[in-house]
C-alpha positions as CSV (number, residue, x, y, z in Angstrom):
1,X,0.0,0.0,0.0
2,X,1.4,3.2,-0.8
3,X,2.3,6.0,2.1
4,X,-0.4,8.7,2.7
5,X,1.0,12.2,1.4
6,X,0.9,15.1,3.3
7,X,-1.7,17.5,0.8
8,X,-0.5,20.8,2.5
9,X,0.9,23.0,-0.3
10,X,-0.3,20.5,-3.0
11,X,-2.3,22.4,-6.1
12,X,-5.4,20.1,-6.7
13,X,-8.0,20.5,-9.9
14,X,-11.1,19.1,-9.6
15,X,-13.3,19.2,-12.3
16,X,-17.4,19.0,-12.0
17,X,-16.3,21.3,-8.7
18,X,-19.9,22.9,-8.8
19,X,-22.1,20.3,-6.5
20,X,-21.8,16.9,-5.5
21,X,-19.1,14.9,-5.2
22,X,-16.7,17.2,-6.4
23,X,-17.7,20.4,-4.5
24,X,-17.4,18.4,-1.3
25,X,-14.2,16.6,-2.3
26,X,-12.8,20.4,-2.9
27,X,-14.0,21.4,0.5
28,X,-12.0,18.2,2.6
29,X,-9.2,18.7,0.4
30,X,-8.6,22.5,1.1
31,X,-9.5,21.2,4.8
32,X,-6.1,19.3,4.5
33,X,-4.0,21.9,3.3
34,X,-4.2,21.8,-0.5
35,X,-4.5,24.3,-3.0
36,X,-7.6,24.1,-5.3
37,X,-8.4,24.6,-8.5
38,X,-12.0,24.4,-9.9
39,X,-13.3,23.8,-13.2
40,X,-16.8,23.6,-14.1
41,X,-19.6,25.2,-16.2
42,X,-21.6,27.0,-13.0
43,X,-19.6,30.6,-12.4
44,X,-22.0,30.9,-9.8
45,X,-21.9,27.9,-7.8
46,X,-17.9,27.8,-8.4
47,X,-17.8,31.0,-6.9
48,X,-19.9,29.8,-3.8
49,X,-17.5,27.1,-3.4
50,X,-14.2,28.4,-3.8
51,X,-15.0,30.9,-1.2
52,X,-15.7,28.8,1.7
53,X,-13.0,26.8,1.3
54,X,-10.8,27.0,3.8
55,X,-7.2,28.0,2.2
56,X,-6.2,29.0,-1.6
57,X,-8.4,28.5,-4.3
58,X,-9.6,30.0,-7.4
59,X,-12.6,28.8,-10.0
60,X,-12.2,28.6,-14.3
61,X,-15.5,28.4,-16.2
62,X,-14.7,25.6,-18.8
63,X,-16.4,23.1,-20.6
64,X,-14.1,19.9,-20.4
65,X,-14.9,18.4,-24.2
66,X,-13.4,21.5,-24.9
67,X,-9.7,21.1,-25.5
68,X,-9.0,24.6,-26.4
69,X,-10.5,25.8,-23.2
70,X,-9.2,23.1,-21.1
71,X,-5.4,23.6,-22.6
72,X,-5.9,27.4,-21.6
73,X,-7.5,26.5,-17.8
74,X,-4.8,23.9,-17.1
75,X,-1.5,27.3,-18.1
76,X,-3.5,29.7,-16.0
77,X,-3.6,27.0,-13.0
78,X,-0.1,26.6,-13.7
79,X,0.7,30.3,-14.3
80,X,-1.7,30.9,-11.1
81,X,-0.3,28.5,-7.9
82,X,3.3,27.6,-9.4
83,X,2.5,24.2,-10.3
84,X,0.0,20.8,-10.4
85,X,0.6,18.1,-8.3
86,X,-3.2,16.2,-8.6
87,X,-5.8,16.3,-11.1
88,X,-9.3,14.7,-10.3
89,X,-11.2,14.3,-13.9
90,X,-14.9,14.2,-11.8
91,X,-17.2,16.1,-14.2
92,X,-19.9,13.9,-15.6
93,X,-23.7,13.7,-16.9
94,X,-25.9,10.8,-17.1
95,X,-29.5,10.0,-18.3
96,X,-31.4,7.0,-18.6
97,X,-33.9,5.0,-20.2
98,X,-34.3,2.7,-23.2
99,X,-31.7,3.1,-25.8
100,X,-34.6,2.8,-28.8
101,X,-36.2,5.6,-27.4
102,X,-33.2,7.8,-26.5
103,X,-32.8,11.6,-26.7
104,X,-29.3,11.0,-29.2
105,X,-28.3,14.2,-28.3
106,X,-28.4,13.9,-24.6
107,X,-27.2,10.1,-25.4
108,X,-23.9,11.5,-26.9
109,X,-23.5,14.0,-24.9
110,X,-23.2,11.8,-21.7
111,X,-20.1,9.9,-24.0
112,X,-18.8,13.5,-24.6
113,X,-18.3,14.6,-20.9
114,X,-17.6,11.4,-19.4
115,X,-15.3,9.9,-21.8
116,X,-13.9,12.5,-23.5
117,X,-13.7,14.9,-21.1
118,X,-11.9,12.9,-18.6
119,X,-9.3,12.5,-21.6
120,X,-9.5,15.9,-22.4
121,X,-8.4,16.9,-19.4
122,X,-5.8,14.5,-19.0
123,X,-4.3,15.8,-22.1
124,X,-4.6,19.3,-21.1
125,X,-3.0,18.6,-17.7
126,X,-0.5,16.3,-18.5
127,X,2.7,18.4,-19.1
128,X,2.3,19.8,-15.4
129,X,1.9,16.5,-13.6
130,X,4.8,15.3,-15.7
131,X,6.8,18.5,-14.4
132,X,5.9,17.7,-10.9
133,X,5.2,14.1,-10.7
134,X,2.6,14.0,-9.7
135,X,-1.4,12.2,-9.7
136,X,-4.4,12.0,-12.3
137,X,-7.4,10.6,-10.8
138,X,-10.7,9.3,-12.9
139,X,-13.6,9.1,-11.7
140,X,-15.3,6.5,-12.9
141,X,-18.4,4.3,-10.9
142,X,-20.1,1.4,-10.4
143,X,-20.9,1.0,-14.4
144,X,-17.6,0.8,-15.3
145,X,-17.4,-2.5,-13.7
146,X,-21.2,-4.1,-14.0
147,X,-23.4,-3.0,-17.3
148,X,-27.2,-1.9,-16.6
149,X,-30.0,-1.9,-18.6
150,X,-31.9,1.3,-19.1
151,X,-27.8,2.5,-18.7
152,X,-26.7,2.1,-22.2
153,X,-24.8,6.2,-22.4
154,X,-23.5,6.0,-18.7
155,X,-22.2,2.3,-18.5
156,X,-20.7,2.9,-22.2
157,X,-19.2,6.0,-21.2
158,X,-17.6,5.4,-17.3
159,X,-16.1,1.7,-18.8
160,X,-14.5,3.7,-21.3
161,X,-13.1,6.4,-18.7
162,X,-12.0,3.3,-16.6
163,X,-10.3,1.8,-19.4
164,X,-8.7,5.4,-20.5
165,X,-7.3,5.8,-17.2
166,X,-5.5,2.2,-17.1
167,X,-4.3,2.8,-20.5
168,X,-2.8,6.0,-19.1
169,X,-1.0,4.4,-16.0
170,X,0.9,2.2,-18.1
171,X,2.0,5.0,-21.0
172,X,3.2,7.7,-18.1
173,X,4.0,5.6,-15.3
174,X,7.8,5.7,-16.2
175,X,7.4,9.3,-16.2
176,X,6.7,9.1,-12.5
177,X,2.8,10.1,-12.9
178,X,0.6,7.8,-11.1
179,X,-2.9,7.2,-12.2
180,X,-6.1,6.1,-10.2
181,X,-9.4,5.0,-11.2
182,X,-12.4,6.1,-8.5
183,X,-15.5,3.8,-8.2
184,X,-18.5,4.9,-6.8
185,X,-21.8,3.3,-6.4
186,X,-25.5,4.8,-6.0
187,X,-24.5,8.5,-3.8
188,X,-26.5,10.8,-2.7
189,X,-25.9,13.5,-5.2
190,X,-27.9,15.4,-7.3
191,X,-27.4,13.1,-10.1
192,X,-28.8,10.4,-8.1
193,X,-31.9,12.4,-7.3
194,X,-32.4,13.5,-10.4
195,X,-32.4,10.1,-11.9
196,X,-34.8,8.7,-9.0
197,X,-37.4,11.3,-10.3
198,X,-38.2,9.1,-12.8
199,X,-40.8,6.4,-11.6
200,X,-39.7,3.3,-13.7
201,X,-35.7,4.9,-13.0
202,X,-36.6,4.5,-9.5
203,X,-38.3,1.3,-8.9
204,X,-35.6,-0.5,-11.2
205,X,-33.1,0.8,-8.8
206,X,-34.8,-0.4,-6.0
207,X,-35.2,-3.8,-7.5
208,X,-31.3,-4.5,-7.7
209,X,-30.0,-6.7,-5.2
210,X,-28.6,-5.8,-2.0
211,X,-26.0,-3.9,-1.8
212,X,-26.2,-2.1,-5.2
213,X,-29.9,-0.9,-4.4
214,X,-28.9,1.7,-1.9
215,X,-28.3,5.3,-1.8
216,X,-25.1,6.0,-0.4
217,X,-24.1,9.2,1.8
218,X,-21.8,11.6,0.3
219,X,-19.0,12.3,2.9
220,X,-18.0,9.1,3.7
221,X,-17.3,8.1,-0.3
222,X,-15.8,11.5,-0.5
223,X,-13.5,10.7,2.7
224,X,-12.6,7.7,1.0
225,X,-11.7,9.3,-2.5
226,X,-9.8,11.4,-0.1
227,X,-7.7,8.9,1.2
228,X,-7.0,7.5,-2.4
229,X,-5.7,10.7,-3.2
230,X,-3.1,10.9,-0.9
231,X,-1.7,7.4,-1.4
232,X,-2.0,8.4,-4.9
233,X,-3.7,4.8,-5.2
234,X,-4.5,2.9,-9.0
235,X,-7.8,2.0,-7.5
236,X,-10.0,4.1,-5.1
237,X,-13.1,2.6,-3.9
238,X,-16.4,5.3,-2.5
239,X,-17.9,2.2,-1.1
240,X,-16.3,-0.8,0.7
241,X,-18.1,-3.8,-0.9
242,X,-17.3,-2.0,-4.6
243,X,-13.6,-3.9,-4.0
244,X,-15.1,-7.2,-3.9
245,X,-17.1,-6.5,-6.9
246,X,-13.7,-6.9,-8.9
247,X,-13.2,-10.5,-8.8
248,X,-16.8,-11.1,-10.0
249,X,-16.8,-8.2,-12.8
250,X,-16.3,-11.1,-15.6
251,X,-19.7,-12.9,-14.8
252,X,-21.6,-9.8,-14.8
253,X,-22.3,-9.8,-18.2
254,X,-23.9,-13.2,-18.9
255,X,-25.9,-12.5,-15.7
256,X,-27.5,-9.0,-16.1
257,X,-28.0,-9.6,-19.5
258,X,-30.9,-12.8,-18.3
259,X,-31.9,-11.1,-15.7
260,X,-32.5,-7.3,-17.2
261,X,-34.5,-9.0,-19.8
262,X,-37.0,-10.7,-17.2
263,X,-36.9,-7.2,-14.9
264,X,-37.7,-5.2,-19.0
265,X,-40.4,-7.5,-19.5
266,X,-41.7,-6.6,-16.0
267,X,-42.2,-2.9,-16.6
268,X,-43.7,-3.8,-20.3
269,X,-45.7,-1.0,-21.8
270,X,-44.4,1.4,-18.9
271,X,-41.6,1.5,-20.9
272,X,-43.0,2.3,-24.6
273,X,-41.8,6.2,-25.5
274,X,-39.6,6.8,-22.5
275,X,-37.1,9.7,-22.9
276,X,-35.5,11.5,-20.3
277,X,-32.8,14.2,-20.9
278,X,-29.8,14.7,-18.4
279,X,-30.7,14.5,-15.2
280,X,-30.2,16.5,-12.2
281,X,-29.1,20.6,-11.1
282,X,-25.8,19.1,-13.1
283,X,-27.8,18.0,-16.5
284,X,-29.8,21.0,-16.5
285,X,-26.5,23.4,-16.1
286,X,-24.9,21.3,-19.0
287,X,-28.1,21.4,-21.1
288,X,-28.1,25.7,-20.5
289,X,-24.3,26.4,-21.0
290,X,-24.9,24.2,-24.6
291,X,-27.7,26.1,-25.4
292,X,-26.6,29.6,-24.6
293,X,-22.8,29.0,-26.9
């Protein structure tokens, strides 16, 4: 097991630093000493954030498919606190529901932010955690590791971003850059709730076994993503049992893919036409930056 690191002086970006998990993540961070950097398309809420924080910090509105933007936000950090010793790629979207019936737009879009954003940033931020050595985190989830029905866009999108990150670990590892995937089940996030305001969403949750059924609190996934951070670990787990899931993850196919199609046939008609865009205060801010460009 790697040694904790002491995060005093380190410069931190989180991105999706708005709400959630990453908002909270910035707040015990900065708690410990670090430096933060947020990224995220909500000035507002940025704003809110960086200012109770508890040492140095400083917000960049910046939409993380956008290489351009992200190339310029990662020199200013740089330019701004001296250096980046951690980058945690945690912006993401998500929506739900049967692929036939699909918004494509909202679809791709949940690819775009969670996949290619994560990359995005990693290429943006590379140089500087090459200069000091330091540790790119991915967020990924649950999904990566199981797929879902009714999860076609998210499940697609964090396996990807798992699979980015591993990639990544092995090209920059000699380098001295150490790379970490995060898993994190059902927490209780505005994503979460947003996707539970859907009826069928919701009862198909509920319907999963025991211990993937559950909503999970926030602070004790975020204390755990935490930790990970300062052993700079490969693998970072918000929920205990998410570990074990690992040695199973091969059979996971085969089985969800008999059982989704007796809980599908279950909901029947209830199903026929169902669209839902992103979900959540994060979906909606994604869906009004897009629209205002």
């Amino acid at each position: 097991m790697s040694a904790h690191r002491n995060l005093a002086g380190q410069v931190v970006v989180v991105t999706g630093a708005a709400r959630g998990v990453g908002a909270l993540l910035a707040r015990k961070l900065s708690a410990r000493g670090a430096t933060l950097a947020l990224v995220g398309l909500e000035p507002d809420e940025l704003r809110r954030v960086a200012a109770a924080l508890h040492g140095p910090a400083h917000h960049w509105h910046a939409d993380v498919t956008d290489h351009e933007a992200m190339a310029r936000v990662a020199d200013e950090v740089k330019d701004r606190f001296g250096k980046v010793d951690v980058v945690v790629a945690n912006a993401g979207v998500a929506t739900g529901g049967p692929f036939a019936d699909s918004d494509p737009v909202a679809w791709k879009r949940v690819i775009e932010v969670n996949l290619i954003g994560g990359a995005v940033t990693g290429r943006a931020f590379l140089p500087h955690l090459t200069a000091s050595r330091g540790y790119f985190l991915q967020i990924a989830s649950l999904a990566a590791i199981t797929p879902a029905p009714m999860m076609t866009a998210y499940c697609a999108s964090k396996s990807g971003a798992e699979a980015f990150a591993h990639s990544l670990r092995a090209e920059v590892g000699h380098r001295g850059v150490r790379v970490g995937v995060g898993y994190l089940s059902w927490t209780d996030t505005d994503m979460v709730r947003g996707a539970d305001q859907d009826a069928v969403m919701r009862e198909l949750r509920a319907r999963l076994p025991w211990p993937s059924n559950k909503t999970y609190p926030l602070g004790p996934a975020v204390d755990r993503i935490v930790a990970g951070i300062e052993r700079r670990s490969a693998h970072v787990y918000g929920q205990w049992w998410l570990r074990g899931m690992q040695s199973v993850r091969g059979c996971l196919p085969a089985l969800i893919g008999t059982v989704g199609q007796r809980e599908m046939r279950r909901f029947g008609a209830r199903l026929d036409g169902m669209r839902i865009g992103l979900v959540g205060a994060g979906g909606e801010a994604d869906e009004k930056a897009r629209a205002g460009r």
